[in-house]
N, C-alpha and C positions, 0 to 999 in steps of 0.2 A: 879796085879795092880787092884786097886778098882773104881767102877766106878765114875765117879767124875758128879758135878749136869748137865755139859753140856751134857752130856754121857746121862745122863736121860731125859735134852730136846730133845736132838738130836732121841731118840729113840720115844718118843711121837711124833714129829716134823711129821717122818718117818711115822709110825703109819696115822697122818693127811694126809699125803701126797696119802697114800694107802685106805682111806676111799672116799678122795675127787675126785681120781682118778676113783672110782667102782661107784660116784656119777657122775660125768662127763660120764661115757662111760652109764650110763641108759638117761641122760639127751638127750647124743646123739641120744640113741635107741628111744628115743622117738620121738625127731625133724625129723627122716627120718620113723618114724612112720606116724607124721601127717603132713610131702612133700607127701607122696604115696598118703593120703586120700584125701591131696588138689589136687594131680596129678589123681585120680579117679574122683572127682566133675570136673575138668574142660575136662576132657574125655567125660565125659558124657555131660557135656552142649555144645562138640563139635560135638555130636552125634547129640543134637537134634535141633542143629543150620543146620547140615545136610540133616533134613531130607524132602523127595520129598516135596514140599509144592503141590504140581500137583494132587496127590494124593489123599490127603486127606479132609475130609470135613470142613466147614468153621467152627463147633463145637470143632473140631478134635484142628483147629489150633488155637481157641482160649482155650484150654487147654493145648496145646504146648507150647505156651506164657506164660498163668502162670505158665506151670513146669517150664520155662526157666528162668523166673523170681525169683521163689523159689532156683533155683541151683545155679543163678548169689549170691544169698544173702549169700548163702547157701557158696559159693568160698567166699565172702569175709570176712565173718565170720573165715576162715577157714587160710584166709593167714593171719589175728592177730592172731592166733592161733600157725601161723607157727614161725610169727615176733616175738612173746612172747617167743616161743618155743629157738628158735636162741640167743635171748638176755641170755636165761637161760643158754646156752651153752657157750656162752659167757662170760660170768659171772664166771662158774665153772672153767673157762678156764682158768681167770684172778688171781682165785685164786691157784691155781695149781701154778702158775708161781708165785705169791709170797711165797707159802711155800715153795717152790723149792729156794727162794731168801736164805728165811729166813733155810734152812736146809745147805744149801752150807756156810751161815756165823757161824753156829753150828758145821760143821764139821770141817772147819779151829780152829775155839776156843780150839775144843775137839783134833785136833793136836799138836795145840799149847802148850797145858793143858798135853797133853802123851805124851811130848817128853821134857816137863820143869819135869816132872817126874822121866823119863829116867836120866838126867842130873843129878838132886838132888840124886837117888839111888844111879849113877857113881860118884860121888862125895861124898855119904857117904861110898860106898866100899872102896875107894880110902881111907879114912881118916882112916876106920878099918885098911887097909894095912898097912898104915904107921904109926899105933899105936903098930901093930904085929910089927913088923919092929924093933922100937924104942924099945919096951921091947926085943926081942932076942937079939939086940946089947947090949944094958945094962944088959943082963941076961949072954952074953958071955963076956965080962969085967969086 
């Protein structure tokens, strides 16, 4: 049986499905790529939110603040980074699930399409038979 054009969507469809897929699992690599780096910025601004003030000198501390200040910017920069990252996941996600729609109403067609096949073959054998059929009887008469 020869492939019919659903057979050929169906097979690109597939193909999309498996490209969008390998896009999505980097998307994700990436978003718990840049949780970690937001998860190391606010480690660190909770290190130096930490640290002895007792200690150190008044120079000291007013350095600590503006590190503190740079890491706070530094995190929020970093969670639109993560928010952006998430929507991209998001997104891939959404699409995944429509070609997943759009492949499961491809596969019913290409059912449908191989088994109106199936029937039209069993019903041209059937008319061969009953043509053999007709001439042996009339060949033995």
């Amino acid at each position: 049986m020869k492939d019919n054009k659903i057979t050929s969507i169906l097979k690109y469809t597939k193909t999309q499905e498996n490209h969008l897929m390998q896009s999505h699992e980097r998307h994700i690599s990436k978003l718990n790529k840049e949780k970690e780096q937001l998860n190391e910025l606010n480690n660190e601004l909770e290190m130096l939110i930490n640290v002895d003030h007792t200690t150190i000198s008044l120079h000291q501390l007013a350095n600590l603040h503006g590190y503190s200040d740079i890491v706070k910017n530094r995190i929020n920069n970093q969670e639109g980074v993560v928010d952006n990252q998430t929507n991209v996941v998001y997104e891939s996600a959404h699409k995944i699930v429509e070609v997943r729609k759009d492949l499961k109403k491809y596969e019913k067609l290409d059912e449908k399409i191989k088994e109106r096949v199936k029937i039209e073959e069993e019903l041209e054998m059937t008319k061969q038979l009953d043509e053999i059929g007709i001439r042996n009887y009339m060949f033995n008469n």
